[in-house]
C-alpha positions in Angstrom: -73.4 -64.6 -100.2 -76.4 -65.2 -97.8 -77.6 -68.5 -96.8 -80.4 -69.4 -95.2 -81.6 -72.1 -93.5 -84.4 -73.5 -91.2 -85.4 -75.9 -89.2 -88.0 -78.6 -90.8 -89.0 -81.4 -88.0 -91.1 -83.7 -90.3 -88.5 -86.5 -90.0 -90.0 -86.4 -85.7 -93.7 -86.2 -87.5 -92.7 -89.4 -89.5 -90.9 -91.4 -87.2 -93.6 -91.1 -84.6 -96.1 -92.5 -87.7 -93.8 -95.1 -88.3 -93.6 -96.2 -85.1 -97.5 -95.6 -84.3 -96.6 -93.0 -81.2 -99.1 -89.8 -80.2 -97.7 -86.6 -79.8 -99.2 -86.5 -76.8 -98.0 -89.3 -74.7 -95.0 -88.3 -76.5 -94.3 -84.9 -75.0 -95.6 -86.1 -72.0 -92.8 -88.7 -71.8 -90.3 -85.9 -73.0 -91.4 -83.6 -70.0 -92.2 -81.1 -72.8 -95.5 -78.8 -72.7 -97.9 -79.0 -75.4 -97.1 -75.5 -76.6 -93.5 -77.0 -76.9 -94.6 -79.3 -79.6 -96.8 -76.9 -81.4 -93.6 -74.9 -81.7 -92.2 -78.2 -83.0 -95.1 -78.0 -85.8 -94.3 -74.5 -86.5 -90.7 -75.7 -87.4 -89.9 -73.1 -84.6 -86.9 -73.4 -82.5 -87.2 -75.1 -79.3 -84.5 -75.8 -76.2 -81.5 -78.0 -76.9 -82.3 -80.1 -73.7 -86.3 -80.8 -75.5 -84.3 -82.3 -78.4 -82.2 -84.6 -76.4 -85.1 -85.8 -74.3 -86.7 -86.3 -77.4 -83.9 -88.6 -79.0 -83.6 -90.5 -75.6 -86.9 -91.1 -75.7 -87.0 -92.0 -79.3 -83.9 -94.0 -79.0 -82.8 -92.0 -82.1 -80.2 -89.1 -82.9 -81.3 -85.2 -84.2 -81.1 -86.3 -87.3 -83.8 -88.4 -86.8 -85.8 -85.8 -86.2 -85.0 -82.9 -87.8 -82.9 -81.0 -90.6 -82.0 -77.9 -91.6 -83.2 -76.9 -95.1 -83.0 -73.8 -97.7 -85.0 -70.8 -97.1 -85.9 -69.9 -100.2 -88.0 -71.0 -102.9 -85.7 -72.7 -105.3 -84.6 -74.9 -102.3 -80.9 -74.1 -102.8 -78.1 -71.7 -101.9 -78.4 -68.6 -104.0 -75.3 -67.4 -104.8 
């Protein structure tokens, strides 16, 4: 049995909307590169120490930000 996950980041996407932040002055805060957070918006990995800055900047923990889902069309663990 194979399971497969990824990486979804829309809970960063949606906290940044709820609290009315840019990405910009975001990564910019973070000491991230903009190329960084397109990754971000790829759901692409990115460094461990880019997520931490981004929870200390966001006062929040990784799941805050992200989660790991299914990679497969019926969104569960095929068996």
């Amino acid at each position: 049995m194979e399971v497969k996950l990824k990486v979804s980041y829309n809970r960063l996407w949606k906290l940044l909307i709820d609290r009315g932040m840019q990405k910009k002055p975001t990564y910019v805060v973070v000491g991230a590169s903009k190329s960084t957070f397109a990754k971000l918006g790829e759901n692409e990995n990115v460094t461990l120490p880019i997520l931490l800055g981004i929870c200390q900047v966001l006062e929040c923990d990784f799941g805050d930000i992200m989660e790991a889902i299914f990679d497969n069309k019926e969104g569960k663990m095929q068996v």
